[in-house]
C-alpha positions as a printed Julia matrix, in Angstrom:
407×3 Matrix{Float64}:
   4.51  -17.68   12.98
   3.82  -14.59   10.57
   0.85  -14.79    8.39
   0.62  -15.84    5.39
  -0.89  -13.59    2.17
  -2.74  -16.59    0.17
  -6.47  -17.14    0.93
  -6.43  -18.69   -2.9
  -8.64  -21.92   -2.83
 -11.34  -20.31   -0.55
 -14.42  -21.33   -2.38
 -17.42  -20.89    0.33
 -17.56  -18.03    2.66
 -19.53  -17.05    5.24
 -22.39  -14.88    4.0
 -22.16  -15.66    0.38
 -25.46  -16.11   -1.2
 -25.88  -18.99   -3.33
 -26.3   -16.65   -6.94
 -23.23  -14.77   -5.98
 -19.88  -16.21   -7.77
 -17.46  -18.36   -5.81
 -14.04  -17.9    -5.84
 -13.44  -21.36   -7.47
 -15.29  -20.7   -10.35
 -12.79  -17.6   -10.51
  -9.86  -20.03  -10.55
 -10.91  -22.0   -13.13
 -10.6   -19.7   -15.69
  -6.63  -19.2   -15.03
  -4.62  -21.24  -16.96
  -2.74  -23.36  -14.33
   0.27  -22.27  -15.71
  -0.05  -18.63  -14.18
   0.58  -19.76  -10.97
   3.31  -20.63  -11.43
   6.31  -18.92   -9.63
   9.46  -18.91  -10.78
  12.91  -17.85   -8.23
  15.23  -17.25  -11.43
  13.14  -15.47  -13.59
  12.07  -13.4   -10.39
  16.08  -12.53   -9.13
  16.48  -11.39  -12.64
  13.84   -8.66  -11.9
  15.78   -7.99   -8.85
  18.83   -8.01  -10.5
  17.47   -5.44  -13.48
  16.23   -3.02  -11.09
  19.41   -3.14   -8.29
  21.25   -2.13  -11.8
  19.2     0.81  -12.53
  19.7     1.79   -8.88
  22.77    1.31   -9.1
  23.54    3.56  -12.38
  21.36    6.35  -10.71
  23.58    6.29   -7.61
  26.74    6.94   -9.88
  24.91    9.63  -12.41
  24.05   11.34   -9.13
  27.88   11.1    -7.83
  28.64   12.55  -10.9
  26.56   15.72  -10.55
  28.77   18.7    -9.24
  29.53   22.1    -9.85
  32.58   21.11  -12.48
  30.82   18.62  -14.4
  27.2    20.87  -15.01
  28.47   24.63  -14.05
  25.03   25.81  -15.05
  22.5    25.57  -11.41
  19.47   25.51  -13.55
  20.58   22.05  -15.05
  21.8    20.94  -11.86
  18.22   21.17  -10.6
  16.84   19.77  -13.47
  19.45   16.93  -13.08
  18.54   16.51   -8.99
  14.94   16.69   -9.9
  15.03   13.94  -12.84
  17.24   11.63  -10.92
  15.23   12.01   -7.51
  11.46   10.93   -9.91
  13.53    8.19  -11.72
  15.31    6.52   -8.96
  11.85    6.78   -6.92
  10.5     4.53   -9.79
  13.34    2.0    -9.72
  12.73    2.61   -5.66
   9.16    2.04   -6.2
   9.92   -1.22   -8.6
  11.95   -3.11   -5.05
   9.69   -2.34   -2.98
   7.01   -4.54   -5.34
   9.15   -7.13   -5.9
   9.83   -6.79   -1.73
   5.98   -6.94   -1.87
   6.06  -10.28   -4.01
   7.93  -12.01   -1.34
   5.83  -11.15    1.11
   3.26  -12.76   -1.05
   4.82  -15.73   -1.45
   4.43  -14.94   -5.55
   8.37  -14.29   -5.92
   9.32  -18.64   -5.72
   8.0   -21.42   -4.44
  10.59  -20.69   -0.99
   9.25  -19.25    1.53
  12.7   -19.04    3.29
  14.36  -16.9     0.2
  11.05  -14.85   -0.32
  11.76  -13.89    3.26
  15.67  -13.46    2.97
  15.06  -11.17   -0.21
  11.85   -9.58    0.76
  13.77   -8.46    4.32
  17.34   -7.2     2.59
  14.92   -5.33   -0.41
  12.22   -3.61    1.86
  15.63   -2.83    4.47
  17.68   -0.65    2.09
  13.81    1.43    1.67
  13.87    1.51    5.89
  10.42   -0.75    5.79
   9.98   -3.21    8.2
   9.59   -6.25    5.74
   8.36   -8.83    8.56
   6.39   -6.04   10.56
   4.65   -4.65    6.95
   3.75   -8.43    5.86
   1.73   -9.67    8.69
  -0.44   -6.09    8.79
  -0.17   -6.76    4.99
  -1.57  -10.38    5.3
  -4.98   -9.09    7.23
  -5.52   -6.32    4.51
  -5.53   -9.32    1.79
  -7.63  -11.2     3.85
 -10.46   -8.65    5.01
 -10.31   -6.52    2.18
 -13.07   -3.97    2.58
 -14.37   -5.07    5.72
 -15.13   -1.67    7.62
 -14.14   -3.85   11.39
 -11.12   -5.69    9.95
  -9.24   -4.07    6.93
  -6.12   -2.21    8.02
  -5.54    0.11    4.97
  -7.77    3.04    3.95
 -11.19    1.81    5.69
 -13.06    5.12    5.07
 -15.36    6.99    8.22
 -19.33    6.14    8.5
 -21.46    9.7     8.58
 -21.95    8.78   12.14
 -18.2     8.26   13.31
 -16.72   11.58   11.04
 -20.03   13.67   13.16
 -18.83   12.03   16.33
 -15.02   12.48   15.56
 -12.87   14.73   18.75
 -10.43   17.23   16.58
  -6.86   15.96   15.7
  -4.81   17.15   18.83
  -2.23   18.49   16.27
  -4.81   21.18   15.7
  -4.99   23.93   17.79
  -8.48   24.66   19.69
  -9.13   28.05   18.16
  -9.62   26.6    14.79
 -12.44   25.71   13.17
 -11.89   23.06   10.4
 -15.14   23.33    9.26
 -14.3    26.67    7.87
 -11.82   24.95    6.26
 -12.57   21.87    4.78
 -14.0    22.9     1.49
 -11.51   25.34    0.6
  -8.93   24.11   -2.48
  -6.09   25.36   -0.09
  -7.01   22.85    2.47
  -8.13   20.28   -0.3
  -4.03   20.51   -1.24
  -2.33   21.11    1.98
  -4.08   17.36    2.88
  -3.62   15.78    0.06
  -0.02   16.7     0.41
   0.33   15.58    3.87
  -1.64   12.73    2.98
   1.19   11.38    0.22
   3.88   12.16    2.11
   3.34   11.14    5.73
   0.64    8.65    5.26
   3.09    5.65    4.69
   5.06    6.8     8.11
   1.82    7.32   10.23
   0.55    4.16    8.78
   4.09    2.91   10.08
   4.25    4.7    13.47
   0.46    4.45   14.52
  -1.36    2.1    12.29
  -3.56    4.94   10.95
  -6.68    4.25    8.9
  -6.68    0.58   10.16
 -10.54   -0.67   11.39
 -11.19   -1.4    14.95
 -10.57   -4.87   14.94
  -7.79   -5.24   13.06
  -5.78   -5.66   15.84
  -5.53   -9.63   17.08
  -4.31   -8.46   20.99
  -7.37   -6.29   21.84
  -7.05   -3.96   25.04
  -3.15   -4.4    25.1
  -2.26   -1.34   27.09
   1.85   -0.46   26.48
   4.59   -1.33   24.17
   8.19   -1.88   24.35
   8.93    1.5    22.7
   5.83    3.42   23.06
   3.64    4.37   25.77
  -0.05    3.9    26.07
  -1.8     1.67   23.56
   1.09    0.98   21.21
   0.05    0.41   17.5
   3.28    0.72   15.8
   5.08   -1.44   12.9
   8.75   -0.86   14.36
   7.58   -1.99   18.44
   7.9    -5.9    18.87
   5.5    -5.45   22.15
   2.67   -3.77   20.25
  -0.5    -4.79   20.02
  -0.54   -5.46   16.53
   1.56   -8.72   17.23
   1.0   -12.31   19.04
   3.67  -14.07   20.89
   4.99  -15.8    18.01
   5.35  -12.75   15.95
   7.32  -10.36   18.28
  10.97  -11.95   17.32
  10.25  -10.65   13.47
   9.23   -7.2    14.48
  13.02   -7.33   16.2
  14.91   -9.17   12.92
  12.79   -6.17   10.9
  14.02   -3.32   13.33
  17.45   -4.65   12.82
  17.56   -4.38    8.73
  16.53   -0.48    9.27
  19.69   -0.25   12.03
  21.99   -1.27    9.13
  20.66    0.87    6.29
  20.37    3.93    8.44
  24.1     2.89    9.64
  24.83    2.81    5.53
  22.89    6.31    4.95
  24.76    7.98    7.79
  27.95    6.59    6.56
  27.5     7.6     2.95
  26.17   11.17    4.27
  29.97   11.65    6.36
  31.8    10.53    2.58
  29.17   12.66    0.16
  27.68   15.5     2.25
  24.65   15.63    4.51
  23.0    18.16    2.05
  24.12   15.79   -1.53
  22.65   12.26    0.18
  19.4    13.91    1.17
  19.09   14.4    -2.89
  20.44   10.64   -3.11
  18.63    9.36   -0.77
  16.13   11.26    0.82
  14.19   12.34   -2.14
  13.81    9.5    -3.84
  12.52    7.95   -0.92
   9.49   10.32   -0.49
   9.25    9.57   -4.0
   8.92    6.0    -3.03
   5.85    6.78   -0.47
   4.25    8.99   -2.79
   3.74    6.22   -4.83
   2.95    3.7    -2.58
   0.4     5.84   -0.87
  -1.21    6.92   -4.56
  -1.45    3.01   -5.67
  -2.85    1.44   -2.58
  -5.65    4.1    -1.97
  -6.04    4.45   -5.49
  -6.65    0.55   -5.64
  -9.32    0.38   -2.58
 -11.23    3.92   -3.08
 -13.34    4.79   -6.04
 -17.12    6.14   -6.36
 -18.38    2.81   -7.55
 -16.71    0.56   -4.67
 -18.31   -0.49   -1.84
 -17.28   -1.36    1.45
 -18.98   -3.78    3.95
 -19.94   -4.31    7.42
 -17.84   -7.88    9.56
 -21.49   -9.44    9.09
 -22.06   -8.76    5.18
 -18.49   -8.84    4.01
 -16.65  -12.41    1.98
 -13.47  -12.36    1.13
 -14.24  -12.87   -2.99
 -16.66   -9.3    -2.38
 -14.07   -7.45   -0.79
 -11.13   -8.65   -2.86
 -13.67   -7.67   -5.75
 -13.86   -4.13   -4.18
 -10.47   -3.37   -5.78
  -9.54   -1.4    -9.02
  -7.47   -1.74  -11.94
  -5.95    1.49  -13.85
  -3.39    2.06  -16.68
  -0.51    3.71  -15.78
   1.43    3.26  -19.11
   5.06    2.5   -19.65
   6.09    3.28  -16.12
   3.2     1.3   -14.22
   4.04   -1.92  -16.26
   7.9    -1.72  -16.69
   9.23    0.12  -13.65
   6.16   -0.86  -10.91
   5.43   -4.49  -12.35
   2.11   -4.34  -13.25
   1.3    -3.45   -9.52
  -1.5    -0.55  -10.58
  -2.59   -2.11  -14.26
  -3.58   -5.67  -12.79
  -4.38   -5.45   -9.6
  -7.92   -7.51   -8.96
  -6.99  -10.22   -9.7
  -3.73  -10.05   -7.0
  -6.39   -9.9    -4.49
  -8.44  -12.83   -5.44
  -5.05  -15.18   -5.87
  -1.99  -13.63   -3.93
   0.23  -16.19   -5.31
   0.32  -15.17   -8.7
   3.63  -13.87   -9.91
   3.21  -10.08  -11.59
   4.36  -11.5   -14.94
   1.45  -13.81  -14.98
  -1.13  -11.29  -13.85
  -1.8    -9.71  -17.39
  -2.64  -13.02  -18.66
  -4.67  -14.12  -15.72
  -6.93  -11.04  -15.56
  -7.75  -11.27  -19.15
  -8.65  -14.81  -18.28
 -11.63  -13.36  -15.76
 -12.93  -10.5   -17.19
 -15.33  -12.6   -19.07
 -15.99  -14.2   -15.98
 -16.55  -11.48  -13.32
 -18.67   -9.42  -16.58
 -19.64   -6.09  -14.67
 -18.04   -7.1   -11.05
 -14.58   -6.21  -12.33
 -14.0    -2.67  -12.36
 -11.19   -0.87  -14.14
 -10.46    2.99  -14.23
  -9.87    4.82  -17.33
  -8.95    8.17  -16.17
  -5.71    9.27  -16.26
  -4.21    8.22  -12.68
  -2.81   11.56  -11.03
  -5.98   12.93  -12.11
  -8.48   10.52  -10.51
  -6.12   10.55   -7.65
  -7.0    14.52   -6.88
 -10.6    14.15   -7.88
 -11.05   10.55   -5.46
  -9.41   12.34   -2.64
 -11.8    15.57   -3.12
 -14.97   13.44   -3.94
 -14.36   10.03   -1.48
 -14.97   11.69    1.81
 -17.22    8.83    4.1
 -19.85    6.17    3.16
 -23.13    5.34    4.48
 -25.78    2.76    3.77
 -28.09    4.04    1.01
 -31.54    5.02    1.28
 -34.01    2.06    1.26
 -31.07   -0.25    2.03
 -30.39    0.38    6.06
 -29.8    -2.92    7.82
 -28.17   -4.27    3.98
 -24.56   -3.72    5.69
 -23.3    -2.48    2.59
 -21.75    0.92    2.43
 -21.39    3.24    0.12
 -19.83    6.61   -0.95
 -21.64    9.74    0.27
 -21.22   12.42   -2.5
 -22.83   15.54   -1.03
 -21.99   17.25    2.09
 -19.38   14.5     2.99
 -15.85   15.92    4.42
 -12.75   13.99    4.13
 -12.53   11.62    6.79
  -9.08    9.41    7.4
């Protein structure tokens, strides 16, 4: 069976003090009415944004020498199609997310069918990406168990062997500081982050894994931690058959790329296609670290951490007209998605209004622009440590001075 994305109705935790606020008491300031989830008013999302996909794809069929002689517009028409088409791109692959949720209907069965035919045509593996998915909802922030963007300790970045993509004769450390480096790996971060989260379950904590000491996949060789193998380690028994149904969805729409690449031109459906899929992982990368890593956030050790303090640990920013029309609400109200899963995007607006007053100063939300805080977060939010005159506390936070980007 895959796992399921809705710890909602968790009220007592291990190692929550009695002051600290339950997530019941969170509940009960929702109206009851936001969780509600709705398949037709859902598939009309899915229906809006398939349309705007679907009137890029012809502008961009329509973009030739005859038709715009001038190059310089053609550019400017490649490069405005490629962003826009990344935000419908974007837009599916949140309303994928939903299913995976469970927040698109109340049937699991069509949140699958449309979650695995959405996340497909974006060559994600819907089933493999919602179980890994499930365990970041439900250790959130927990340094042993989260599997997205669980930052290094002092002690594990001074203990850390050199990437073996780098060559020996170079010295990072003369490197590190420098605002070349600083963009070089932010860059690589945005765009290959999504696929070596894919490929090797980067950034994931150490026990994030439910078949510990599993030596060999079915794909890969040695310890295999990737989304696309059914015999990883990331998988039990039960799960392996998904990992193959979600292998199969990429098998059609790279069939449907290659296809469209012999009618269009190899060169014209990597601007299609291509493009607006980095697009797509740009995004994805920018939200979901953006969401889980900011100066004020802390994360905890297995033995300190609940699930309402690490779905706490979670940020909500503005992004404007794009973040609320084209990415659902994904970025502006996101806290509240941790602490109830089920709740459809067009209910989360209402719903996080609806605990603010409760949480007071445990909800935080960002106010700087988002690209912005996205450079200065990457530069500043390097590893975290327990603070002076709190060792043993098991709760970690941001070191600010002499700390070098980690993971």
């Amino acid at each position: 069976m895959a796992e399921t994305i809705s710890p909602a109705g968790i009220s007592k935790e291990k190692n929550q003090k009695p002051d600290e606020i339950t997530l019941q008491t969170i509940k009960n300031a929702i109206p009851a009415h936001c969780f509600n989830r709705s398949l037709l008013r859902s598939s009309a999302y899915v229906v809006r944004d398939l349309l705007y996909a679907s009137v890029l794809f012809y502008l961009s069929l329509q973009i030739t020498n005859e038709t715009i002689p001038s190059q310089p517009l053609r550019i400017i028409a490649w490069t405005a199609y490629g962003f826009l088409q990344g935000c419908v791109g974007t837009g599916i692959w949140i309303l994928a997310h939903e299913c995976g949720h469970g927040s698109f209907s109340p049937y699991q069965a069509v949140n699958d069918i449309i979650g695995w035919a959405l996340h497909s045509l974006l060559l994600v593996p819907y089933h493999s990406w919602k179980i890994t998915h499930a365990r970041h909802h439900r250790y959130t922030s927990n340094m042993e168990r989260d599997t997205a963007f669980v930052p290094w300790t002092e002690k594990e970045l001074a203990s850390r062997e050199k990437p073996w993509y780098i060559p020996s004769w170079i010295d990072l450390d003369m490197f590190e500081d420098t605002p070349l480096y600083s963009f070089l790996s932010l860059l690589a971060h945005q765009l290959a982050g999504w696929q070596m989260y894919l490929c090797f379950y980067v950034s994931a904590g150490p026990k994030s894994r439910p078949v510990q000491g599993k030596k060999a996949g079915w794909f890969f060789g040695r310890q295999s931690a990737s989304h696309f193998d059914p015999g990883s380690s990331l998988w039990t028994e039960g799960q392996r058959h998904l990992i193959a149904i979600s292998d199969f969805g990429l098998l059609i729409t790279a069939a449907g790329v290659w296809y469209l690449a012999q009618q269009v031109g190899v060169l014209r459906m990597v601007l299609i296609y291509a493009v607006p899929y980095c697009w797509v992982h740009h995004w994805l990368v920018a939200i979901t670290y953006l969401h889980h890593t900011h100066p004020s956030i802390p994360h905890y050790s297995d033995s300190t951490w609940t699930f309402t303090k690490g779905a706490l640990s979670t940020v909500d920013r503005d992004f404007g007209f794009i973040g609320r029309h084209f990415f659902h609400h994904i970025i502006d109200h996101h806290v509240v998605h941790h602490l109830f899963s089920r709740i459809p995007f067009y209910h989360a607006e209402e719903a996080t209004d609806a605990i603010i007053p409760v949480l007071g100063t445990r909800y935080y939300k960002e106010e700087e622009g988002f690209l912005k805080s996205l450079v200065k977060t990457y530069r500043e939010c390097g590893v975290v440590k327990e603070r002076e005159g709190e060792e043993g506390s098991g709760v970690l936070h941001w070191v600010f001075e002499g700390g070098k980007k980690g993971q």
